[in-house]
Every structure is written in C-alpha cells, then in structure tokens.
TORSE-781317 format. One line per 5 residues: number of its first residue (from 1); for each residue x, y, z of N, C-alpha, C. Coordinates in pm, 1 decimal. Layout:
// residues N
NUM) X:Y:Z:X:Y:Z:X:Y:Z | ...
//
This chain:
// residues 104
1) -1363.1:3507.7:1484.6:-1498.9:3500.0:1530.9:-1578.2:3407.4:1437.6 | -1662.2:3302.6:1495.2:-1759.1:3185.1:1419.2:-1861.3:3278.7:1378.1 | -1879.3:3290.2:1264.9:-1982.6:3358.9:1216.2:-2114.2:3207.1:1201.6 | -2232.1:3259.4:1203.4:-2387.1:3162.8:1235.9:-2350.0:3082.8:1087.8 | -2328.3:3087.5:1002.4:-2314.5:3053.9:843.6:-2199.2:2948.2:866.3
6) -2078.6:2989.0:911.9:-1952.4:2841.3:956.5:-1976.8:2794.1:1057.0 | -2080.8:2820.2:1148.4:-2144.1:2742.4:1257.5:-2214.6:2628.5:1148.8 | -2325.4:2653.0:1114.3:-2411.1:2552.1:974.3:-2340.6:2500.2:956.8 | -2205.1:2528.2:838.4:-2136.9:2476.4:780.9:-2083.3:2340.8:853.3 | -1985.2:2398.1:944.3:-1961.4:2330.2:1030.4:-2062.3:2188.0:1088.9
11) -2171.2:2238.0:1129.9:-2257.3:2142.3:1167.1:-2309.3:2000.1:1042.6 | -2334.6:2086.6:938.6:-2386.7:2003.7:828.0:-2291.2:1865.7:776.3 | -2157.3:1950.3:783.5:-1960.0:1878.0:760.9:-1992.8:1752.6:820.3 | -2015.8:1811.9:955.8:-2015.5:1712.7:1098.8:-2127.4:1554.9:1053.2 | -2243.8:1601.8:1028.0:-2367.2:1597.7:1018.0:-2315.0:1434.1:887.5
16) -2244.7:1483.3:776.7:-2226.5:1423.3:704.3:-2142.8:1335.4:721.8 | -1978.1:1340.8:769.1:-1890.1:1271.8:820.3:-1946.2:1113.7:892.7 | -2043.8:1183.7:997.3:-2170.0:1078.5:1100.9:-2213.8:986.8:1057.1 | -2233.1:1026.0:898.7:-2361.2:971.4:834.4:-2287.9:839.0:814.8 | -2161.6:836.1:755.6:-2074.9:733.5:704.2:-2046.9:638.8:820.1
21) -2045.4:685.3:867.4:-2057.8:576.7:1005.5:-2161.6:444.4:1004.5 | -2247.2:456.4:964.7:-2392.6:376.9:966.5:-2351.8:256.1:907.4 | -2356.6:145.6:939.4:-2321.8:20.5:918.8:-2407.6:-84.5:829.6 | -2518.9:-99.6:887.9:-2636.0:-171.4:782.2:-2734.6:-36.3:719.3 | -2821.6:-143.8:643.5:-2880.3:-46.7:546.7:-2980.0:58.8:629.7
26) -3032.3:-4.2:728.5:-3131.1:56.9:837.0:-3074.7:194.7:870.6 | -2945.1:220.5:938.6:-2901.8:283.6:996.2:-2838.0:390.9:856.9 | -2861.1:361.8:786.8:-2774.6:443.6:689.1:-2918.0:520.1:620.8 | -3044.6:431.8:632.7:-3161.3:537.0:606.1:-3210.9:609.0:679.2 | -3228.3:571.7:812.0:-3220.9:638.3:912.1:-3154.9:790.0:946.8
31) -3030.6:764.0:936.9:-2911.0:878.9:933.6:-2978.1:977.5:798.9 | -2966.5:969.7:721.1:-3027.6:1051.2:622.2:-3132.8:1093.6:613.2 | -3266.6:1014.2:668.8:-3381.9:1021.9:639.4:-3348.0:1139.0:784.3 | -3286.3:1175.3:916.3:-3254.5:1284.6:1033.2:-3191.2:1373.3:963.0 | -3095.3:1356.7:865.0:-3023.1:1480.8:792.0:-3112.8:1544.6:693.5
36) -3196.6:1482.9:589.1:-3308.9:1541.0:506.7:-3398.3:1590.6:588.6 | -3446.7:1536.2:702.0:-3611.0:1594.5:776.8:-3548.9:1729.9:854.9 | -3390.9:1664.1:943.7:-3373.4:1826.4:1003.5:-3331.1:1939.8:896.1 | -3249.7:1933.8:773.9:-3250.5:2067.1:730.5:-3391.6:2144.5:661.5 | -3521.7:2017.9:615.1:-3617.8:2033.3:591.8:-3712.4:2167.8:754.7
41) -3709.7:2045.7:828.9:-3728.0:2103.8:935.3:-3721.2:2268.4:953.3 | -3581.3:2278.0:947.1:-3520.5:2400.4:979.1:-3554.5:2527.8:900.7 | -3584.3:2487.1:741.4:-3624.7:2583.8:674.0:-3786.0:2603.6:763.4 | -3854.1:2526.8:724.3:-4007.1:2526.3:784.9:-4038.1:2591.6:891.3 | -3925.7:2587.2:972.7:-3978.0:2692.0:1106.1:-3936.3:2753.1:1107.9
46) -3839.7:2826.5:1021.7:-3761.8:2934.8:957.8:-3868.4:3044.3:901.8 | -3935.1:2958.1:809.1:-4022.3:3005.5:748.9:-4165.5:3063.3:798.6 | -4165.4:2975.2:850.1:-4322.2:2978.3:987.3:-4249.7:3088.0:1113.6 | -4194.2:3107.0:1208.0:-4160.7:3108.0:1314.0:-4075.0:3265.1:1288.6 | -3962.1:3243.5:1215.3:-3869.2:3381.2:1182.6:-3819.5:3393.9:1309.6
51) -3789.0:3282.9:1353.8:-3642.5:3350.8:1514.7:-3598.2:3219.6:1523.2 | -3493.5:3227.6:1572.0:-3397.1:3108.6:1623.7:-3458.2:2968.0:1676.1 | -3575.4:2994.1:1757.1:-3617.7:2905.9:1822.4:-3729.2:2817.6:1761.5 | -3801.7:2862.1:1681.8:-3855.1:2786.3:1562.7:-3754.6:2747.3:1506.3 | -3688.2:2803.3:1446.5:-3589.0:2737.2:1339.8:-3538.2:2543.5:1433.8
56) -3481.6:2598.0:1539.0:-3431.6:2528.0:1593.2:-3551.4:2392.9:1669.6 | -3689.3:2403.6:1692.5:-3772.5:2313.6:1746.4:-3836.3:2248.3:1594.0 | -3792.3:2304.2:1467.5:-3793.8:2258.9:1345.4:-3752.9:2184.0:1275.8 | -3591.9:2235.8:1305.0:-3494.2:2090.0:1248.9:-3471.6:1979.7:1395.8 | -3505.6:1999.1:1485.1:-3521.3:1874.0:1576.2:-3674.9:1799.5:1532.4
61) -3755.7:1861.0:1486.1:-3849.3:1794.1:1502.7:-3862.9:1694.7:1332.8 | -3824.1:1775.9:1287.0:-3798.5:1710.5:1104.7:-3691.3:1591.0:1160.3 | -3585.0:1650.4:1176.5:-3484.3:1509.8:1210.8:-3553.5:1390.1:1296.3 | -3617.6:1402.5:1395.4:-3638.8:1302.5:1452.0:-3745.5:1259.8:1361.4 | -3865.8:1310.6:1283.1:-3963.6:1235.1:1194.0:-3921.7:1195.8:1080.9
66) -3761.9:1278.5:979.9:-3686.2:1189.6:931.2:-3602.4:1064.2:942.5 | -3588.0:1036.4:1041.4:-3534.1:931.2:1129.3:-3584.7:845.9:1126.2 | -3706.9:831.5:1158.8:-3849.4:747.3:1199.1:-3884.4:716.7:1096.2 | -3888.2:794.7:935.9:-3977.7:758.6:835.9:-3838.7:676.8:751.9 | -3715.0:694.0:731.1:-3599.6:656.2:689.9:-3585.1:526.1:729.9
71) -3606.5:456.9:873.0:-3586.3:359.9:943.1:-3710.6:264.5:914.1 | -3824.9:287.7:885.9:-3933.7:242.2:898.0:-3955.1:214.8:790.1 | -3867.7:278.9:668.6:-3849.0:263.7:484.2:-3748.7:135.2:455.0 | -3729.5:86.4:509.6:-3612.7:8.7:543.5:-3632.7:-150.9:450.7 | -3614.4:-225.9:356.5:-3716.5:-327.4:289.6:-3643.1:-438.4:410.0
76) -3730.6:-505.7:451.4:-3739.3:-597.1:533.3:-3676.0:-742.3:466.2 | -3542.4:-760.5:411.4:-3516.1:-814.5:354.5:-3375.1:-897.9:419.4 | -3306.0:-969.2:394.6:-3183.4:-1014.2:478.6:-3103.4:-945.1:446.9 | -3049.2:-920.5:588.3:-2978.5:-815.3:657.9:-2827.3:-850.0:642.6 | -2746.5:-745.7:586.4:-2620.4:-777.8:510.1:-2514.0:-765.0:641.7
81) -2416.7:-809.9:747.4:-2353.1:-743.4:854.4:-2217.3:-744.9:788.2 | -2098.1:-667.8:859.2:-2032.9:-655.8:846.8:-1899.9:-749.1:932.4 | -1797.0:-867.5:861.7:-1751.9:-946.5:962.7:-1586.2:-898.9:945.5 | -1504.0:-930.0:1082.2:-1381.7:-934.8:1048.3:-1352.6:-1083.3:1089.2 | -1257.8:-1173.8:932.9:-1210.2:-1269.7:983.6:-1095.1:-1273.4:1058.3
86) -1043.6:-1405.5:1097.7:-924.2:-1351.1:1190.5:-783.9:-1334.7:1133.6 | -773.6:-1309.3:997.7:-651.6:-1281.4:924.7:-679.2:-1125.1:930.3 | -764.5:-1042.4:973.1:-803.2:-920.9:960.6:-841.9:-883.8:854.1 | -894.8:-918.9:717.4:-972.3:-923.3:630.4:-1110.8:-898.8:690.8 | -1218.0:-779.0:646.0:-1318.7:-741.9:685.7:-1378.8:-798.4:544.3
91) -1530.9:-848.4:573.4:-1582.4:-894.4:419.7:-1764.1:-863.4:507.6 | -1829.3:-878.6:401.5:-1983.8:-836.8:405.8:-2059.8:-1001.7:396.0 | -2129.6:-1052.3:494.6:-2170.5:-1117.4:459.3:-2365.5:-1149.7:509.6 | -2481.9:-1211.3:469.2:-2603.9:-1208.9:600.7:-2594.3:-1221.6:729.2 | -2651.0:-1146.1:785.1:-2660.5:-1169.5:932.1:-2619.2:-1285.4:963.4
96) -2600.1:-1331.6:1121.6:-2611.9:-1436.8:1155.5:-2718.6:-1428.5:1277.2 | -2726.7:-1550.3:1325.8:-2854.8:-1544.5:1448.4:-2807.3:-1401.5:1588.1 | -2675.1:-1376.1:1606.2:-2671.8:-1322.9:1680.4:-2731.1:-1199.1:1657.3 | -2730.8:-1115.1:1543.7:-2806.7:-1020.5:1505.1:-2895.0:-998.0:1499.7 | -3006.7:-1054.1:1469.4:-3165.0:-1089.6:1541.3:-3167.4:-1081.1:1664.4
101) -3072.6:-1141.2:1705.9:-3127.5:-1192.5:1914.1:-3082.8:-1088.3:1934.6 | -3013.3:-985.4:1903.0:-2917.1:-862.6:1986.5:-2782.3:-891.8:2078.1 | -2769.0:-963.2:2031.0:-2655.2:-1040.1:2109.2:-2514.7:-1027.0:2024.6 | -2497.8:-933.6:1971.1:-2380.7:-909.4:1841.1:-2252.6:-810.0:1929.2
//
C-alpha cells in the first residue's frame, strides 16, 4: 500500500529527475523556480487551509508563480544551445539565428 509520504516522495524524485531535462539556462530557472514555488506553495496552504485541497490549489499556484518569476530572472544575455555535430560529438555553443526565429 502507497502510503501519502512515498506518494511525495515519489513525486518530488520525479519532480527532480524533470528538472535535468531543461536545456538552456531559461528553462532550467524556470523548472526550479515551479519546484521551489510549488513545495513553497504547498506548505502555505497547508498552513492556511489544513485539508488536501488547499494544500493542493497551493503548490499549483506557487509552482506556476515560481515558474513565471524563475523564467522572467533569466539575464538576458547570449543564449548558450546545445549542438550535435555530425561525427556525433554533442558540444555547447551561442545560439544561432534559428533560435530566435523559433525555427530550431
């Protein structure tokens, strides 16, 4: 039986694994700035609320304003992408125009 505590667990694991995923710097503050605001979140309406459903309209609502404030923290500076050449060597190098236009 999943006890509510290896449910968390579980989720947070998950939560973190995700995070590594994030490719440029944007997305990697982003991701964190949703993982800091929702467990923030979660206490807060934990705290305020005392039932499931606060808890839970808490860490959605922290995550998504962590998200927003993480992404928006972002220094507006040139943007590092990630390339594979065609020997399959992956290397880091600035954007190129396609990354701006959205066309990547």
């Amino acid at each position: 039986m999943i006890t509510k505590k290896m449910a968390v667990a579980a989720a947070m694991l998950l939560s973190v694994a995700l995070a590594g995923c994030a490719q440029t710097e944007g997305q990697q503050r982003a991701t964190t700035g949703a993982l800091v605001g929702g467990a923030g979140g979660a206490l807060l309406g934990q705290a305020i609320g005392g039932n499931t459903k606060s808890t839970v309209i808490g860490a959605a609502s922290g995550a998504l304003l962590g998200a927003v404030v993480g992404s928006a923290t972002t220094p507006r500076g040139e943007q590092m992408c990630r390339y594979r050449a065609r020997d399959g060597r992956i290397f880091t190098a600035p954007c190129d125009e396609r990354y701006y236009n959205g066309n990547y």
